[in-house]
Biopython code that builds the backbone (N, CA, C, O; Angstrom):
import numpy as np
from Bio.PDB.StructureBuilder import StructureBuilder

atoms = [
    (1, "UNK", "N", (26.154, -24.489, -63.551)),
    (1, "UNK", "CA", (27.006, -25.670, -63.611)),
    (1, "UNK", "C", (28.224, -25.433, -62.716)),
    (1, "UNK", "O", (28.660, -24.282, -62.751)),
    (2, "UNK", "N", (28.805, -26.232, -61.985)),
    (2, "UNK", "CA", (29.704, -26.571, -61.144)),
    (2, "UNK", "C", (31.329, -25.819, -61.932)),
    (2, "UNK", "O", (31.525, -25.621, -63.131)),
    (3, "UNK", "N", (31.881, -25.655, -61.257)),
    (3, "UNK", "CA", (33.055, -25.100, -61.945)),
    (3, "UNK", "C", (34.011, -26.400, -62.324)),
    (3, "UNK", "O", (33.749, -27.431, -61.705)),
    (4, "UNK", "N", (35.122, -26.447, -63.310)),
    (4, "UNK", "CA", (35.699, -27.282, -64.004)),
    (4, "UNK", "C", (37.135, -27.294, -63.218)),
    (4, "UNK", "O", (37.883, -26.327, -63.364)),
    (5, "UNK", "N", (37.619, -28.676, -62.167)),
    (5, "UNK", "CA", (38.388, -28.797, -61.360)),
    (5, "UNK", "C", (39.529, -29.159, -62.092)),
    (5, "UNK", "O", (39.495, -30.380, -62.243)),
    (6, "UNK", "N", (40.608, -28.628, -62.664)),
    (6, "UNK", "CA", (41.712, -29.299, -62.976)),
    (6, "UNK", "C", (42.444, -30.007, -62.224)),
    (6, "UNK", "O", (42.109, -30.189, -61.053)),
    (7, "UNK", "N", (44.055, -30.769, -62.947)),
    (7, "UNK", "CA", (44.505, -31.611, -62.408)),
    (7, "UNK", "C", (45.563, -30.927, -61.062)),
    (7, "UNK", "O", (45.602, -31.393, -59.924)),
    (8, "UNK", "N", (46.119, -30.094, -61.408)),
    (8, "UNK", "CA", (46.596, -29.214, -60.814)),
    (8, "UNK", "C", (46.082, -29.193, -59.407)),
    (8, "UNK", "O", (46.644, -29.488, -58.352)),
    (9, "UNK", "N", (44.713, -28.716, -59.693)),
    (9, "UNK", "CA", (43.887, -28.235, -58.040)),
    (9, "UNK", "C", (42.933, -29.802, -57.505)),
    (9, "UNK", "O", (41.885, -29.850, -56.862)),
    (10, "UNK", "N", (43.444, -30.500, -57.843)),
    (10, "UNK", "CA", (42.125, -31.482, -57.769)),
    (10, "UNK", "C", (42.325, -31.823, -56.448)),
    (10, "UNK", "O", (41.248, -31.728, -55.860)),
    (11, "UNK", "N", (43.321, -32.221, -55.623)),
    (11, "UNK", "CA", (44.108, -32.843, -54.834)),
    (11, "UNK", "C", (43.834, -31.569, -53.296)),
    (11, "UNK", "O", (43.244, -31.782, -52.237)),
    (12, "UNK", "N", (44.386, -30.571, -53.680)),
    (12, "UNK", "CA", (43.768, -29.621, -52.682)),
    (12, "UNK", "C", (42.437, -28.877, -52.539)),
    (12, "UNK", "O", (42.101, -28.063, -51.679)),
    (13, "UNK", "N", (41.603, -29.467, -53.838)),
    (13, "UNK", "CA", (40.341, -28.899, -53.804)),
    (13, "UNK", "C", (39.985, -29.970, -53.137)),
    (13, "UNK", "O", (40.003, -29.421, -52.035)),
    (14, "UNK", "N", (39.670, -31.068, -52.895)),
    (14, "UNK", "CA", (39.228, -32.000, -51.675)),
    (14, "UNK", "C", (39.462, -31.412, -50.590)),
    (14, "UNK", "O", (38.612, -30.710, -50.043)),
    (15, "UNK", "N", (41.061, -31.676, -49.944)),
    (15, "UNK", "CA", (41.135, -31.215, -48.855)),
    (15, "UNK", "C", (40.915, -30.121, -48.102)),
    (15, "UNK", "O", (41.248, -29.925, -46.933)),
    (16, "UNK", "N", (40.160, -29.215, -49.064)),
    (16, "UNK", "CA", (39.716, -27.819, -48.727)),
    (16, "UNK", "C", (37.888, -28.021, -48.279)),
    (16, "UNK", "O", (37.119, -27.488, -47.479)),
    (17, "UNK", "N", (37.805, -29.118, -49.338)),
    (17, "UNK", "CA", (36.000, -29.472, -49.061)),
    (17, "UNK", "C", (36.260, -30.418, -48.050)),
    (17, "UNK", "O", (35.145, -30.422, -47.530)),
    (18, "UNK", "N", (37.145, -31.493, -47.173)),
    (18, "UNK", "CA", (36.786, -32.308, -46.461)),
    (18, "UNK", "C", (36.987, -31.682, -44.923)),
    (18, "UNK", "O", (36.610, -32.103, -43.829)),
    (19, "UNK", "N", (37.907, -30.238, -45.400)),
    (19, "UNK", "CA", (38.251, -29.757, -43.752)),
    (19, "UNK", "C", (36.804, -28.602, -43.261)),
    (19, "UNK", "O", (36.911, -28.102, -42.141)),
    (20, "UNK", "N", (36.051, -28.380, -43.756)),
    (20, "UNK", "CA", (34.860, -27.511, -43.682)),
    (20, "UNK", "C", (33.302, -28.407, -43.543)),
    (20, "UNK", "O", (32.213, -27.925, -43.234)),
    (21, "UNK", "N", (33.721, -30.290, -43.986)),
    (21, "UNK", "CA", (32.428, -31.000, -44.066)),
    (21, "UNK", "C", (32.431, -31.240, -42.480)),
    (21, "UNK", "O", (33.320, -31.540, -41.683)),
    (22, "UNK", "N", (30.811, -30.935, -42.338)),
    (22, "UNK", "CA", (30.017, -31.041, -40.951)),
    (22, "UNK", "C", (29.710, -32.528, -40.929)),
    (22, "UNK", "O", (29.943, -33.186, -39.915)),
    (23, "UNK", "N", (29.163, -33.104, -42.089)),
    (23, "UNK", "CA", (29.004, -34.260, -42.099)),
    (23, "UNK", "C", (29.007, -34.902, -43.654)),
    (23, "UNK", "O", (29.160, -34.179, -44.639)),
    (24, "UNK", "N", (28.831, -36.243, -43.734)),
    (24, "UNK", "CA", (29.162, -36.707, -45.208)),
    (24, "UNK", "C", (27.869, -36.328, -45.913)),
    (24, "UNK", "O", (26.775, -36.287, -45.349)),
    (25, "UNK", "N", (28.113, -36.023, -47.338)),
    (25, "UNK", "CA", (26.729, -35.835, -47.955)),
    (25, "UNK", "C", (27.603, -36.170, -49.506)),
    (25, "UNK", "O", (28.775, -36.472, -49.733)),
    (26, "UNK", "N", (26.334, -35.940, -50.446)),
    (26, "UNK", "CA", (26.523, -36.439, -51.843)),
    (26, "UNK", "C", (26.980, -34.782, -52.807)),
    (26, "UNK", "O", (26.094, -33.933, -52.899)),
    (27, "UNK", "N", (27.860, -34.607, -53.207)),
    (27, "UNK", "CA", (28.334, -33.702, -53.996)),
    (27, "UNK", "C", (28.499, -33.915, -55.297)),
    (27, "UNK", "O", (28.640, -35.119, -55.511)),
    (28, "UNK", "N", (28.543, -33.250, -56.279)),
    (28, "UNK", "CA", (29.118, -32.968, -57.852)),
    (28, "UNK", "C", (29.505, -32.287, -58.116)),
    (28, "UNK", "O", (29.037, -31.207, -57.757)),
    (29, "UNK", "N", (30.852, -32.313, -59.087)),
    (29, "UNK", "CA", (31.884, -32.219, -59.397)),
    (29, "UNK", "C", (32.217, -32.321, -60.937)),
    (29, "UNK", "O", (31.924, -33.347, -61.552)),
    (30, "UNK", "N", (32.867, -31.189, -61.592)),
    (30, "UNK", "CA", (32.985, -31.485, -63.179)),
    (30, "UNK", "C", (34.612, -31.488, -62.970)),
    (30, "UNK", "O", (35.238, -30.757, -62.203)),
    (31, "UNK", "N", (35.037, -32.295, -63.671)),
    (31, "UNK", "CA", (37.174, -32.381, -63.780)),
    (31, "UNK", "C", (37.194, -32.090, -64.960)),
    (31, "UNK", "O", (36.197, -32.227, -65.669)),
    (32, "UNK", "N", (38.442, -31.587, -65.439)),
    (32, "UNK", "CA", (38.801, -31.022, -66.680)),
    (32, "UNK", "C", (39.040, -32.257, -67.833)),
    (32, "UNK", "O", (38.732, -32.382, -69.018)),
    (33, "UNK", "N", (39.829, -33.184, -66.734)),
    (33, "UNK", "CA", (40.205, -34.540, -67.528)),
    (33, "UNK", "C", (40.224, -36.145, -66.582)),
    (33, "UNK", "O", (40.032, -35.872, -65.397)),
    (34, "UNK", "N", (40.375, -37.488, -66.765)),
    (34, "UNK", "CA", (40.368, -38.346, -66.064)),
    (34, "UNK", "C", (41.209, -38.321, -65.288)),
    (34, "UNK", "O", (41.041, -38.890, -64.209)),
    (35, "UNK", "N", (42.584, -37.547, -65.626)),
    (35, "UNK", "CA", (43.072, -37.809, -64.424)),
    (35, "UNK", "C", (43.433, -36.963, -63.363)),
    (35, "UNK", "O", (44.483, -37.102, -62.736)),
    (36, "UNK", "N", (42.553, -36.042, -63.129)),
    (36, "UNK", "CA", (42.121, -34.795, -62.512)),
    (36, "UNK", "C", (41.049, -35.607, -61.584)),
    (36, "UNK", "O", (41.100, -35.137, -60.448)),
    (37, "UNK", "N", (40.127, -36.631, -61.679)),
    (37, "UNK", "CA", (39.311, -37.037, -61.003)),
    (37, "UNK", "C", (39.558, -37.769, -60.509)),
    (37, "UNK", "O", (38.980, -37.928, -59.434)),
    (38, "UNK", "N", (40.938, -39.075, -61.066)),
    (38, "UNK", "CA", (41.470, -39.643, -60.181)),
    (38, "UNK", "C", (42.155, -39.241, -59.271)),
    (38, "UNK", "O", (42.293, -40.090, -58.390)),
    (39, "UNK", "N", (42.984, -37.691, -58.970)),
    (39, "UNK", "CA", (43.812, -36.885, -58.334)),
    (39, "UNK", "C", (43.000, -36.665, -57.277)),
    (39, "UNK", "O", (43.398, -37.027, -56.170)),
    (40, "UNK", "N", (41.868, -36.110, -57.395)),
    (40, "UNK", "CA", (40.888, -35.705, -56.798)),
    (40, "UNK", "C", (40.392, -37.301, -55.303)),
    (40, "UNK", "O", (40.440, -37.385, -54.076)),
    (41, "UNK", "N", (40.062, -38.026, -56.218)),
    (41, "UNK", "CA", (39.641, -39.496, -55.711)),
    (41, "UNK", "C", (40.302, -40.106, -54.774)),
    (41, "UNK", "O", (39.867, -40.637, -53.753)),
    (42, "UNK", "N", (41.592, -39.991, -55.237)),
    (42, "UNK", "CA", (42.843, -40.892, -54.660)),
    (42, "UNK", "C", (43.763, -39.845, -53.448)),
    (42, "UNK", "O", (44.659, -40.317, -52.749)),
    (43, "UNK", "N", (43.404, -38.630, -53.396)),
    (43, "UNK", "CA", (43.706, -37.640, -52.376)),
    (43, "UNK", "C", (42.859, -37.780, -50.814)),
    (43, "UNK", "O", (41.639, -37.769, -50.648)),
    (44, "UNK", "N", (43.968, -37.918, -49.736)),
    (44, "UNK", "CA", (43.406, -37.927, -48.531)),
    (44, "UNK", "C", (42.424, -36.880, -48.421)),
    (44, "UNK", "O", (42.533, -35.765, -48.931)),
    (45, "UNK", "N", (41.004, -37.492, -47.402)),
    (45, "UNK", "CA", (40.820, -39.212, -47.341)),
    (45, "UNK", "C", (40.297, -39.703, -48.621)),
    (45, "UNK", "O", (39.338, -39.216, -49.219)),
    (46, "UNK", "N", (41.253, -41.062, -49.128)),
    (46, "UNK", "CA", (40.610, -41.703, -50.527)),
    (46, "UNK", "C", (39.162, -41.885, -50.353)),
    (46, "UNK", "O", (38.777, -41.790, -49.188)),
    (47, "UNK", "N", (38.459, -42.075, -51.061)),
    (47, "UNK", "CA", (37.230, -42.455, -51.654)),
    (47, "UNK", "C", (36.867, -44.362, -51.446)),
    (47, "UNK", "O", (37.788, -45.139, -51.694)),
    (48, "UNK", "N", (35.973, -44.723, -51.149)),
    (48, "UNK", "CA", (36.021, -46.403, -51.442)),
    (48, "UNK", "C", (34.913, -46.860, -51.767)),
    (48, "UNK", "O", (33.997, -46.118, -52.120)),
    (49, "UNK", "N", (34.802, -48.176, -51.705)),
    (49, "UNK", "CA", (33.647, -48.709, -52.943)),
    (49, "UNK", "C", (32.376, -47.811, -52.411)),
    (49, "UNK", "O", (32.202, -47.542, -51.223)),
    (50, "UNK", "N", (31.533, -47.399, -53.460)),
    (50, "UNK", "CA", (30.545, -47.077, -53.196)),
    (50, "UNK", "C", (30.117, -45.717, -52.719)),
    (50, "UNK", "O", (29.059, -45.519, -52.121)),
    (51, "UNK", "N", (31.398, -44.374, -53.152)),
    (51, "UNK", "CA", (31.189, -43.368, -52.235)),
    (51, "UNK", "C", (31.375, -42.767, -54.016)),
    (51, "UNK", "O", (31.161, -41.556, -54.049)),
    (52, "UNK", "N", (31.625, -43.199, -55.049)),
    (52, "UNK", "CA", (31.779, -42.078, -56.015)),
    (52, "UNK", "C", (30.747, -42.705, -57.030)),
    (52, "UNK", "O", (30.156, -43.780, -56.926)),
    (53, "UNK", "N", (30.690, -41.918, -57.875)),
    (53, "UNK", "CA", (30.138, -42.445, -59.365)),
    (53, "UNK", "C", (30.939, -41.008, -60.021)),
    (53, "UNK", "O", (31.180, -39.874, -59.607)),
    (54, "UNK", "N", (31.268, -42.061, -61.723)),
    (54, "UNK", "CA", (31.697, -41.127, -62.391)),
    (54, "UNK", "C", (31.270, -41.328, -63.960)),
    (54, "UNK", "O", (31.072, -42.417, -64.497)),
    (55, "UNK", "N", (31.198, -40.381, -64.415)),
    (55, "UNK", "CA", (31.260, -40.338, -65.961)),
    (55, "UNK", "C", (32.446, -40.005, -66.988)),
    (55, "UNK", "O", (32.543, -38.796, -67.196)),
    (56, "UNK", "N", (33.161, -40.622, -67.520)),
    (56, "UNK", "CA", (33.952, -39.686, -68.715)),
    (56, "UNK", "C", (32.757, -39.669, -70.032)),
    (56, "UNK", "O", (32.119, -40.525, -70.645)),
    (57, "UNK", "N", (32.879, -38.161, -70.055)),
    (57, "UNK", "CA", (32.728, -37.645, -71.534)),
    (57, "UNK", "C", (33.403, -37.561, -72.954)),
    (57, "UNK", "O", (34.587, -37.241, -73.065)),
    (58, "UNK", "N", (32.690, -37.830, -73.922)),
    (58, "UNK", "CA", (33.441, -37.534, -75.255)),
    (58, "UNK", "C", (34.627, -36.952, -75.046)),
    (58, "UNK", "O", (35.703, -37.532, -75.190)),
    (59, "UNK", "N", (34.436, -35.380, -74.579)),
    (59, "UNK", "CA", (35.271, -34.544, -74.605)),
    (59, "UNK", "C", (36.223, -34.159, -73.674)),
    (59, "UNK", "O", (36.657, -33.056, -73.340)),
    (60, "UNK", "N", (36.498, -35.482, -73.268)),
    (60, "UNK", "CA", (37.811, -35.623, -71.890)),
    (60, "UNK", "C", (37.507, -35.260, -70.665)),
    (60, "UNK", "O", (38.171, -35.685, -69.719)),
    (61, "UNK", "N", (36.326, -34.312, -70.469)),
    (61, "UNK", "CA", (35.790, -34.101, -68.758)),
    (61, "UNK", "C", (35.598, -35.603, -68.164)),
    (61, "UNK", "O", (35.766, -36.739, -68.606)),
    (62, "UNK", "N", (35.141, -35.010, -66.885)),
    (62, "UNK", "CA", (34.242, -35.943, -66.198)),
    (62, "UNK", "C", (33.561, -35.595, -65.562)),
    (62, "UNK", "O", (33.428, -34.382, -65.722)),
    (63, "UNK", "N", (32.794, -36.079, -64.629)),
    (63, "UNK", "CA", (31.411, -36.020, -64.055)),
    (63, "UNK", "C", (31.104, -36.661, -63.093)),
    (63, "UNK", "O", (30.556, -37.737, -63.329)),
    (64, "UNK", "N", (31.357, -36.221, -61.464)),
    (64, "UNK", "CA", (31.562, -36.909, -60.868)),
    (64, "UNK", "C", (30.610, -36.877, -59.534)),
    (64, "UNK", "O", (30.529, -35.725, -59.109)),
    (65, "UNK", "N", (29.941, -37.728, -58.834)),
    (65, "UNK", "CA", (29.207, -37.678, -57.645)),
    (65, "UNK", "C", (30.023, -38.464, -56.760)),
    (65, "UNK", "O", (30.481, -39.588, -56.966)),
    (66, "UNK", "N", (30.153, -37.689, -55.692)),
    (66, "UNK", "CA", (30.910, -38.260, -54.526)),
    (66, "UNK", "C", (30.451, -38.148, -52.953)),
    (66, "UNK", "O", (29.751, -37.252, -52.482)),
    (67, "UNK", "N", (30.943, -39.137, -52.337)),
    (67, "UNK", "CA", (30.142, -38.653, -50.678)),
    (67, "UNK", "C", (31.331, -37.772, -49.613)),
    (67, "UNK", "O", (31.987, -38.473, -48.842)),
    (68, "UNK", "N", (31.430, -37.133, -49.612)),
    (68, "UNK", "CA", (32.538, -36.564, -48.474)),
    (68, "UNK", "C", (31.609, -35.830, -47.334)),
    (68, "UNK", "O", (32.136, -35.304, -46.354)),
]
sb = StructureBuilder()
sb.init_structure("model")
sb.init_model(0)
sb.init_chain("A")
sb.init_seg("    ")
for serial, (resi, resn, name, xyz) in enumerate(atoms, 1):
    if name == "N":
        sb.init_residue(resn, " ", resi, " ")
    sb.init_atom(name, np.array(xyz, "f"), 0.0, 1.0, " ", f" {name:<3s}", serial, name[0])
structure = sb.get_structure()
């Protein structure tokens, strides 16, 4: 299983995966909480219709597929 991105790192854990992408592809992603995935989401370059899917869980994670 994917490691658990807090809110903290969410923001530079993108920009660490978008400066190394060769090209766009479909990734997953577990966040600690919702708004760790929005941090994540809303961090240059944002995300737009149709490039994420997400889940919240019972237990405050989320679950996230994204295209970068």
């Amino acid at each position: 299983m994917p490691e658990t991105i807090s809110e903290r790192d969410a923001a530079s854990y993108k920009q660490r995966l978008h400066s190394r992408a060769a090209a766009k592809t479909w990734h997953f992603l577990n966040f600690a909480s919702v708004q760790a995935a929005l941090d994540f989401v809303n961090a240059p370059p944002a995300q737009v219709a149709g490039e994420i899917s997400a889940t919240a869980r019972n237990d405050g994670t989320v679950g996230m597929f994204y295209f970068l």
